[in-house]
N, C-alpha and C positions, 0 to 999 in steps of 0.2 A: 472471517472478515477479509476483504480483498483490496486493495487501492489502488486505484485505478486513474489510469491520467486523461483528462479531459482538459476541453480547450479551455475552463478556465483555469485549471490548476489539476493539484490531484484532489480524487474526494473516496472518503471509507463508503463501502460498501457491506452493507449489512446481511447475514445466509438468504436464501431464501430455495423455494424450493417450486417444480412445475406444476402445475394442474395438467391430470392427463389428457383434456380438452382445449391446451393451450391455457398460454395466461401463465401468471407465479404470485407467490405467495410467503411473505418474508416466517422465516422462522423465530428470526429472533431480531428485536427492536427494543431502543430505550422507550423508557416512559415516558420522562419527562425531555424538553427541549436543553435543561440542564444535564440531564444525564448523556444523553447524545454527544453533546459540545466534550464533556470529560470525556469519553471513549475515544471520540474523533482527535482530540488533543494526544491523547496516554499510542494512539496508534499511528499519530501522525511522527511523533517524535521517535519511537521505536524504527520505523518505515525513515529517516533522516538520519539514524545512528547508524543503522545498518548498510544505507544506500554508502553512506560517506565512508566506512569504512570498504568494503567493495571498491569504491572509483583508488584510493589507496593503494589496497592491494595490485589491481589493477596495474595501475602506473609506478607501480613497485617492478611489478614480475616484467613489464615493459622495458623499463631501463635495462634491468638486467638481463635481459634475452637480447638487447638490442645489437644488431649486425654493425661488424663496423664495414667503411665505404670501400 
């Protein structure tokens, strides 16, 4: 699955794979519109724990590398 930012937000993306003629073709999909919403939630939140810890670290190792004037 990949997440991906678009202009309204970010949104999951679900595998999918080429036709050798052009075109694609998902491999893998919920069934229900319920089950989609759980996925999209369960990787939305994983993809927010992750991001926020990185911006963190981030401006962690910033501070500390920071030059003085």
């Amino acid at each position: 699955m990949k997440v991906l930012r678009h202009s309204r937000g970010y949104v999951v993306s679900v595998p999918h794979k080429h036709w050798r003629k052009g075109g694609k073709y998902k491999i893998a999909f919920p069934i229900t519109d319920e089950a989609r919403k759980t996925i999209e939630d369960a990787v939305m939140a994983e993809y927010e724990k992750v991001a926020a810890e990185a911006t963190s670290q981030y401006i962690e190792t910033a501070a500390s590398t920071k030059q003085p004037r």
